[in-house]
C-alpha positions as CSV (number, residue, x, y, z in Angstrom):
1,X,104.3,119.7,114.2
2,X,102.8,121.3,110.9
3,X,106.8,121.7,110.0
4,X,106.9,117.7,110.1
5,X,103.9,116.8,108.4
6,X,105.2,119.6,105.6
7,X,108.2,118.1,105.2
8,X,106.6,114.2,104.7
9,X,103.6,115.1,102.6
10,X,105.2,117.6,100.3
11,X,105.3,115.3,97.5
12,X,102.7,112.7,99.3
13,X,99.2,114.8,99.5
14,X,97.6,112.3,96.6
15,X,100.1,109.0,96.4
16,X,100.1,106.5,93.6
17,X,101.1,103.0,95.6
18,X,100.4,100.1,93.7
19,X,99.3,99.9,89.4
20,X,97.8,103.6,89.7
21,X,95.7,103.0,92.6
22,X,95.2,106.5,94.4
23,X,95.3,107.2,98.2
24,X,94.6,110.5,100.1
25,X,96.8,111.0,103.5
26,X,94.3,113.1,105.5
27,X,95.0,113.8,109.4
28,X,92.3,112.6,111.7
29,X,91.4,113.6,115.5
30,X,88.5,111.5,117.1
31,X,87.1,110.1,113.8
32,X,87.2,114.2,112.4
33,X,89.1,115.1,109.1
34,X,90.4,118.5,110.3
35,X,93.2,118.8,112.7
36,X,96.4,118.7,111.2
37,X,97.7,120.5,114.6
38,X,97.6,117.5,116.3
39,X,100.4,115.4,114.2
40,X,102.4,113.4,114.5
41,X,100.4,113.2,118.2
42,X,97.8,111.9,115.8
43,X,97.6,109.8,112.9
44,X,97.5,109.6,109.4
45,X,94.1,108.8,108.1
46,X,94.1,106.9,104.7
47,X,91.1,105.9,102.1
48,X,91.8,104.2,98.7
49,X,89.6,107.0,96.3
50,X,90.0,104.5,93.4
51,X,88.2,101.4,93.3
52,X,90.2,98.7,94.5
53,X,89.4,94.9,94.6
54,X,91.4,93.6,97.7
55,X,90.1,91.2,100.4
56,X,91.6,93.4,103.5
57,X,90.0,96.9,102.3
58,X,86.8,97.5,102.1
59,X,84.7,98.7,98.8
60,X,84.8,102.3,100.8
61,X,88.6,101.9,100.1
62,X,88.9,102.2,104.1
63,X,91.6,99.7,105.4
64,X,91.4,98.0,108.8
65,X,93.2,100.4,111.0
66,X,94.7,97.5,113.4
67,X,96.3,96.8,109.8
68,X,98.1,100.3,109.4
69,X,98.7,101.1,113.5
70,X,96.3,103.8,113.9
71,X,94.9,105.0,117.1
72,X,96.5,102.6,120.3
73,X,99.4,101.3,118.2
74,X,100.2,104.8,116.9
75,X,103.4,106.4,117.9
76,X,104.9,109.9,117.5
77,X,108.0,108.6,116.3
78,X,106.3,106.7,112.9
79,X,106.5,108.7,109.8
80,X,103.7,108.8,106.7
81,X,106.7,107.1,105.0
82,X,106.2,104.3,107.7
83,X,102.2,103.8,106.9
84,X,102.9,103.9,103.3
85,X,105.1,100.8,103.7
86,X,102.6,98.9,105.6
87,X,99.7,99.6,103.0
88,X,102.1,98.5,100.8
89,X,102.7,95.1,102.3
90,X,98.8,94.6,102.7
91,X,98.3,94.9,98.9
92,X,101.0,92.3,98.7
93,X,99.9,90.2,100.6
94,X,96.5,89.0,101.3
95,X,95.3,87.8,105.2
96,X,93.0,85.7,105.2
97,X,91.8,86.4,108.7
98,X,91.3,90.0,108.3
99,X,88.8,90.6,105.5
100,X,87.2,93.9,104.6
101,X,85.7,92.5,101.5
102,X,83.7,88.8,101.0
103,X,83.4,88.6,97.6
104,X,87.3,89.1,97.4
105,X,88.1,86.2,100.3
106,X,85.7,84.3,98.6
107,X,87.5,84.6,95.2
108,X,91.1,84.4,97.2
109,X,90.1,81.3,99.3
110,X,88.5,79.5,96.6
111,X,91.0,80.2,93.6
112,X,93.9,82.3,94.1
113,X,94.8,82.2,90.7
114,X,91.3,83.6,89.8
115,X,91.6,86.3,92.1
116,X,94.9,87.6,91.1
117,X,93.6,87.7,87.4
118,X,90.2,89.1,88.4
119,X,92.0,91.8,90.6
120,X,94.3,92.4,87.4
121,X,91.1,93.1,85.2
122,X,89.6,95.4,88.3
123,X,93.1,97.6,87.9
124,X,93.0,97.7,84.6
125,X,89.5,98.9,84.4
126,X,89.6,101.6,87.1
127,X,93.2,102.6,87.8
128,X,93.9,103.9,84.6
């Protein structure tokens, strides 16, 4: 198990996904950040560290987890490679059903336009 996770994260520990946003990959058991041991049994835990103004994550940076298949909808066979893909897609594209952060549906429902500049300022301002 370690020998997996080893092999996925050796170049993954801190990713750069989308316009120098950062992510941390941590393993989780019961809500705990300390049990690598347990993958790929368990799943990969992820939390934006860099601000980030998206309507499906929260201002914690925490994304829904029925978003990224975590706990029921986790699978031994899925890869960090896998999850990465799927946080991908949510940056790309916003749902409107599944917010994490008001002021960004607001902005999103109201204007998209706006929001897509607004988020571009946000980037620029803390990514880099």
């Amino acid at each position: 198990m370690i020998n997996r996770l080893n092999k996925e994260l050796k170049d993954l520990t801190i990713l750069t996904l989308y316009l120098g946003w950062m992510a941390i990959a941590h393993l989780i058991k019961d809500e705990s950040l300390n049990s690598p041991e347990n993958y790929p049994f368990k799943t990969t835990f992820f939390q934006f560290q860099t601000k980030i103004f998206h309507s499906n994550i929260g201002e914690d940076g925490l994304l829904c987890e029925d978003k990224i298949e975590t706990k029921e909808k986790w699978q031994p066979t899925k890869t960090v490679k896998y999850l990465l893909k799927l946080i991908y897609k949510i940056l790309r594209q916003v749902n409107p059903y599944d917010f994490h952060n008001m002021e960004a549906m607001n902005m999103y429902r109201e204007d998209k336009n706006k929001f897509e500049e607004f988020a571009r300022i946000q980037t620029k301002k803390h990514a880099t």
